[in-house]
C-alpha positions in Angstrom: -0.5 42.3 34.4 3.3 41.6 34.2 5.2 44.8 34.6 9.4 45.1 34.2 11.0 46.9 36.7 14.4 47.9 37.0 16.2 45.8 39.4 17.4 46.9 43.2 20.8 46.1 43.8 21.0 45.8 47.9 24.0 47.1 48.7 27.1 45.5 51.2 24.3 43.2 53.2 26.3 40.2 52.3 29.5 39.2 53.7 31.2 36.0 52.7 34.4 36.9 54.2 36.7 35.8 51.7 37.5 38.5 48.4 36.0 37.6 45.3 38.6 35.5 42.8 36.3 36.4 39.6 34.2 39.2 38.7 30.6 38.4 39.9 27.9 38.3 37.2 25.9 41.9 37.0 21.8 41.9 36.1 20.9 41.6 32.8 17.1 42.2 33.2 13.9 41.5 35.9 10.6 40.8 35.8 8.2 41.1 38.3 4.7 39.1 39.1 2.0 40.2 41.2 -0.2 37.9 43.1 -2.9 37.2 41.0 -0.2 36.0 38.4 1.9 33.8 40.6 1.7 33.3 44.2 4.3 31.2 45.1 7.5 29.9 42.9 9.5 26.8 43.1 11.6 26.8 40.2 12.3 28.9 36.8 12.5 25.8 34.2 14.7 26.3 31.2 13.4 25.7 27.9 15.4 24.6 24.5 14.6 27.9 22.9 16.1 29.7 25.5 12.9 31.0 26.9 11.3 30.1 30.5 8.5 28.1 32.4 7.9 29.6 35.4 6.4 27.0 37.8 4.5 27.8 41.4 0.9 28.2 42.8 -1.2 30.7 42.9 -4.9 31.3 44.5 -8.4 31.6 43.0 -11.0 34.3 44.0 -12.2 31.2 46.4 -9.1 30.4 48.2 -8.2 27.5 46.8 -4.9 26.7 45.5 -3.6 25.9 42.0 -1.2 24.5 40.0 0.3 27.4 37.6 2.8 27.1 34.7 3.5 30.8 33.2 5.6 30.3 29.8 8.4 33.0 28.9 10.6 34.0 25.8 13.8 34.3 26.2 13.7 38.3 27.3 11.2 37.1 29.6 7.8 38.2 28.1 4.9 36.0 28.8 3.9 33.9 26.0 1.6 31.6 27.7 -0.3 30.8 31.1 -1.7 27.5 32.5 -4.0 27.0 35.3 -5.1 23.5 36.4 -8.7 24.2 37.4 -8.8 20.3 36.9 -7.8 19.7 40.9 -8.0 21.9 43.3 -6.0 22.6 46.7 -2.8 21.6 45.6 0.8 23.2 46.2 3.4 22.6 43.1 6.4 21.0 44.9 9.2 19.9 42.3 8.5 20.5 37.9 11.1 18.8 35.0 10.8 19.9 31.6 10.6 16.4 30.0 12.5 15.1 26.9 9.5 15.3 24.6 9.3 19.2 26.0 6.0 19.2 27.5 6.1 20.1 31.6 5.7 17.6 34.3 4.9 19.4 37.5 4.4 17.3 40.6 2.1 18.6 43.7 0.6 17.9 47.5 -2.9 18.0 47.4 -5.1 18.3 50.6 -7.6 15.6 51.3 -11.0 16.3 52.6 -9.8 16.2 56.2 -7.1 18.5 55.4 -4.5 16.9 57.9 -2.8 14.4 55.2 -1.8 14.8 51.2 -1.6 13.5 48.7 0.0 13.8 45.5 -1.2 15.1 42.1 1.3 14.6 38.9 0.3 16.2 36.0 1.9 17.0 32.6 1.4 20.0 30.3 2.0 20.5 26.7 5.2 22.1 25.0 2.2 24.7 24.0 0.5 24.7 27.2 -2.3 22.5 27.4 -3.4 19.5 29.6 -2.1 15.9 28.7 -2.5 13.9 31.5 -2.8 13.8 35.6 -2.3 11.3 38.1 -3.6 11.0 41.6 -1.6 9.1 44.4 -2.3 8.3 47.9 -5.9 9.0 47.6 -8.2 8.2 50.5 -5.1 6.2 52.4 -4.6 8.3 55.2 -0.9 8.9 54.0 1.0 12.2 54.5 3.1 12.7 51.5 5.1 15.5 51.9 7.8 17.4 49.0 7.8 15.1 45.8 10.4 15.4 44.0 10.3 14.5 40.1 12.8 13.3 37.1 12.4 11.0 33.9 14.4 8.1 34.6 13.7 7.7 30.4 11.7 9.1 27.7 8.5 8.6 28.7 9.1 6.7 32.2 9.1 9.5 35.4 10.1 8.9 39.2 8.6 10.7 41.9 10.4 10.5 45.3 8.2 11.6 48.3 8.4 11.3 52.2 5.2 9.6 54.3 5.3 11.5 57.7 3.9 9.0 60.2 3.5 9.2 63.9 6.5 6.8 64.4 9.0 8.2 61.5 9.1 8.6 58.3 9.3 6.0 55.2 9.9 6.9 51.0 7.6 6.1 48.6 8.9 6.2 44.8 6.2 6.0 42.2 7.2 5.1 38.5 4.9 6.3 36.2 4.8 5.2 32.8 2.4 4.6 29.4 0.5 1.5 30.4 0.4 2.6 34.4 1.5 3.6 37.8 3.5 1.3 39.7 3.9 2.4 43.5 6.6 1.0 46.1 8.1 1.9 49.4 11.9 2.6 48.7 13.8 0.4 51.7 15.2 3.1 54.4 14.8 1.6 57.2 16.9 4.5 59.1 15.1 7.2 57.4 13.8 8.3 61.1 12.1 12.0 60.5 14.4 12.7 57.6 12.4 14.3 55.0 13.6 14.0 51.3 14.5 17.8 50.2 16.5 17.3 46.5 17.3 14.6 44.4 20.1 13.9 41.7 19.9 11.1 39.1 23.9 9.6 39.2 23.7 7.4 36.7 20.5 4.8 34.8 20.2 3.1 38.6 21.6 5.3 40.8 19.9 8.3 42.7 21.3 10.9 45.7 18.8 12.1 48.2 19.5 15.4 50.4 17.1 15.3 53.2 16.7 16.5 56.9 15.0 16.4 60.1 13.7 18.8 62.0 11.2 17.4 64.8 13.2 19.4 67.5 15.7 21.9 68.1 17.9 18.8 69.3 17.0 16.3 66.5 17.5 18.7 63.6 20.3 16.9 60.8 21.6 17.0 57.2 22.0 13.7 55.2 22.8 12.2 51.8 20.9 9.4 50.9 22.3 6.7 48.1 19.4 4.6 46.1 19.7 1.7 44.4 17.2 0.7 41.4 15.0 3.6 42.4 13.6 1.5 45.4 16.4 0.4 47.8 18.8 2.5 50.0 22.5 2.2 49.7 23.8 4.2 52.2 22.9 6.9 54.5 25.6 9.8 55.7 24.5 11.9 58.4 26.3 15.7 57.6 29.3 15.8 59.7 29.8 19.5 60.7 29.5 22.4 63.3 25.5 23.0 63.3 25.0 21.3 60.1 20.9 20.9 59.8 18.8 20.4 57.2 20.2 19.5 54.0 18.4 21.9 51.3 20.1 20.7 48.1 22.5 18.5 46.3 24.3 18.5 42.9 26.4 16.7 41.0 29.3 18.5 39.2 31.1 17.9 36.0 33.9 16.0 38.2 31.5 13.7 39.3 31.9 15.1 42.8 29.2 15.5 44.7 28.0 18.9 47.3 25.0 19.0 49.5 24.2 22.6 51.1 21.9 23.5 53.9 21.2 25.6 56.8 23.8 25.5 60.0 23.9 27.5 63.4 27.2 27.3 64.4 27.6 26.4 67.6 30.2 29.6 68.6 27.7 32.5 66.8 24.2 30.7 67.3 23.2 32.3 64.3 22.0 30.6 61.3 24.8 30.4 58.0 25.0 28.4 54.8 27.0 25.5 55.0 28.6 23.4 52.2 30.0 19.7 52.3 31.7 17.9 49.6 31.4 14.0 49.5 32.8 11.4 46.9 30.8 9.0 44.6 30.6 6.3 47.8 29.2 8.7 50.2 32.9 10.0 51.5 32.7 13.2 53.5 35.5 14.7 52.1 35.3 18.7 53.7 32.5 20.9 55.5 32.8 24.2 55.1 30.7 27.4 56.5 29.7 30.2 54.7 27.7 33.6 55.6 28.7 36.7 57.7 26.9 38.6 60.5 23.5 38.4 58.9 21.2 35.2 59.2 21.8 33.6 55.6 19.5 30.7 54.2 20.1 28.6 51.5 17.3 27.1 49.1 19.0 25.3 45.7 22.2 25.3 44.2 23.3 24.0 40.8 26.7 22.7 39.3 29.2 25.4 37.8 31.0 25.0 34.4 34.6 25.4 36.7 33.4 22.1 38.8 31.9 23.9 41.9 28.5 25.2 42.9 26.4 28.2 43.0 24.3 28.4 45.8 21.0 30.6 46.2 19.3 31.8 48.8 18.3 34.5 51.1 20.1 36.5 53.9 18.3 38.5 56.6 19.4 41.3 58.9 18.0 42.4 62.7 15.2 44.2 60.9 13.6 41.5 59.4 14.7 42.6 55.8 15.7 39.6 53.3 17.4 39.4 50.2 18.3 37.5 47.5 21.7 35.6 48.5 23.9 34.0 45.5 27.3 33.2 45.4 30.2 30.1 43.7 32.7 28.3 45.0 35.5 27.0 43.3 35.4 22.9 43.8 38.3 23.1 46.4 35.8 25.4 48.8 37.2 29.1 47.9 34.3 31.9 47.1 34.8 32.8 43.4 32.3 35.5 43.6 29.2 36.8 46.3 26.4 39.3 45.1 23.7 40.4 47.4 20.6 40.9 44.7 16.8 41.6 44.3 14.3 44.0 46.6 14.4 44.2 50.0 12.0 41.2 50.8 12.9 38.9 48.2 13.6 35.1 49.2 16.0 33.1 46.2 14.3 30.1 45.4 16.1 28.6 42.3 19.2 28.6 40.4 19.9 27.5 36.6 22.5 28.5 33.9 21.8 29.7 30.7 23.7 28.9 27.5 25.4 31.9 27.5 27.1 31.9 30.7 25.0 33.6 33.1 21.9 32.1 35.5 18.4 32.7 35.9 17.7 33.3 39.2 13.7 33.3 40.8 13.2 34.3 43.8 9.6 35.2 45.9 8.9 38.2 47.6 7.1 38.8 50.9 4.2 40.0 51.6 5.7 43.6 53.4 7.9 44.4 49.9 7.9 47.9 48.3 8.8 46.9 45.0 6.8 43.2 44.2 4.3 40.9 46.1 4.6 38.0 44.3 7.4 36.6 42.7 10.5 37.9 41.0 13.1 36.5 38.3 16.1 37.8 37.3 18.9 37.1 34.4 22.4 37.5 35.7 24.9 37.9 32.9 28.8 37.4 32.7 28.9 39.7 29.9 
């Protein structure tokens, strides 16, 4: 049963050492999901009406896994719940709200032998009942890791994923559209372990890939990853800065400038910060920048601010194992507008999305050792 539950400010655990240039968003309101409601969240979908899907996986009373879609008003009361008992074993990776306002949710499912995926798409109605799914990979002895979804047009979706092979890794883009599914291989021939992390539509042919290796301590890197025509690399940009790893997320702001953010260990504290780099439209590194205090700080998305910058999400972490929500914006020349350390003291920030009245809806899951939720957690942040 959903419960509200006033929301626990954490007080002083983040340090992003430069002062605040505009007053930092307060909480509006929280709710709070158990885990028999929602196990695991990837994103908190905005819907026209100003209400909310909230998109994860959760397990049944046999331990399998499922896909689950839990729709909210715009106060964030549940209106509606799906479950796909139609497949089983799956893990939601990436969800769209599509132009006809049903909900496409793409997952990994586990084959028989449980060593390689799959991938399930499947798309729900505006009022929450099963349209249509589609199985990919099935039986080929593929491992399809993180798909990533958009509509390329009304009716016509793209799923990126990343094949994990014994000798590197390849991407696979499958179209999807009424009349059939059309698989290819998207031509990266220096892909190497990269897997794909985010993806941002640039314009009708265009598409930018965050992505990142991590096979070893020594191998671990951040890139950028142009496409052409949905099926053919452009370029590839490894990220050029002090620790820079694994590129989490990348946006595209209202300046047509593009940031990628991911994790870094510096190489002078050997702790683990947020870093941010700023390219041009033809894959120009144009800054690196590192931001985070004494704490371990993790970032996990980050969307495009009205100003032309970002705001980042995330999690920070201090010597007692204790995580909390991590959210801050930069201004597009680098400089923190405003940092707020949010959320219990075991929540992880998982997605960020404004709202059409200024503010962001922020979700977030909470471990398993948290006094206050074990399950997931959303809350609206309000300029107001």
């Amino acid at each position: 049963m959903m419960t509200r539950r006033s929301l626990k400010w954490v007080c002083a655990f983040v340090c992003l050492a430069t002062l605040s240039l505009v007053a930092a968003p307060v909480a509006e309101w929280s709710q709070t999901f158990d885990l028999t409601e929602l196990e695991y969240l990837i994103d908190v979908l905005l819907i026209e009406d100003d209400g909310y899907a909230l998109v994860g996986t959760v397990h049944d009373d046999a331990g399998t896994s499922q896909l689950r879609v839990i729709r909210l008003d715009a106060l964030g009361a549940a209106e509606w719940t799906y479950t796909s008992t139609e497949d089983q074993d799956v893990v939601a990776t990436s969800a769209i709200v599509a132009q006809d306002g049903g909900i496409v949710v793409a997952a990994d499912r586990s084959q028989s032998n449980g060593v390689v995926t799959s991938v399930l798409i499947q798309k729900i109605t505006p009022d929450g009942q099963w349209a249509w799914g589609s199985g990919y990979g099935v039986g080929v002895g593929w491992n399809l890791q993180h798909s990533l979804l958009l509509e390329r047009f009304l009716g016509t979706l793209l799923v990126f994923n990343t094949a994990i092979g014994e000798t590197g890794c390849s991407l696979h883009v499958i179209a999807v559209e009424e009349g059939g599914t059309t698989i290819g291989t998207v031509d990266c021939p220096g892909l190497g372990s990269a897997v794909a992390t985010d993806l941002v539509q640039m314009d009708a042919y265009s598409y930018l890939l965050s992505a990142g290796s991590a096979t070893s301590e020594e191998e671990q890197a951040g890139y950028l990853i142009q496409l052409r025509d949905s099926d053919h690399c452009g370029w590839m940009r490894q990220i050029n800065g002090d620790g820079a790893e694994e590129a989490r997320a990348v946006v595209r702001t209202v300046d047509d400038e593009i940031f990628v953010c991911g994790s870094a260990v510096p190489s002078a504290t050997y702790s683990s910060d947020v870093y941010i780099a700023k390219f041009s439209v033809d894959g120009t590194q144009l800054w690196y920048r590192i931001y985070g205090g004494s704490k371990v700080d993790y970032p996990a998305a980050m969307v495009a601010s009205p100003g032309g910058g970002v705001v980042v999400v995330g999690a920070t972490r201090n010597y007692g194992g204790r995580t909390g929500i991590l959210v801050f914006e930069i201004a597009s020349g680098g400089e923190v507008l405003w940092s707020r350390g949010i959320g219990g003291p075991y929540d992880f920030g998982v997605s960020v999305h404004p709202t059409s009245d200024g503010g962001y809806i922020i979700g977030a899951n909470c471990g398993p050792e948290g006094y206050s939720c074990d399950g997931v957690r959303i809350i609206k942040l309000s300029h107001d």
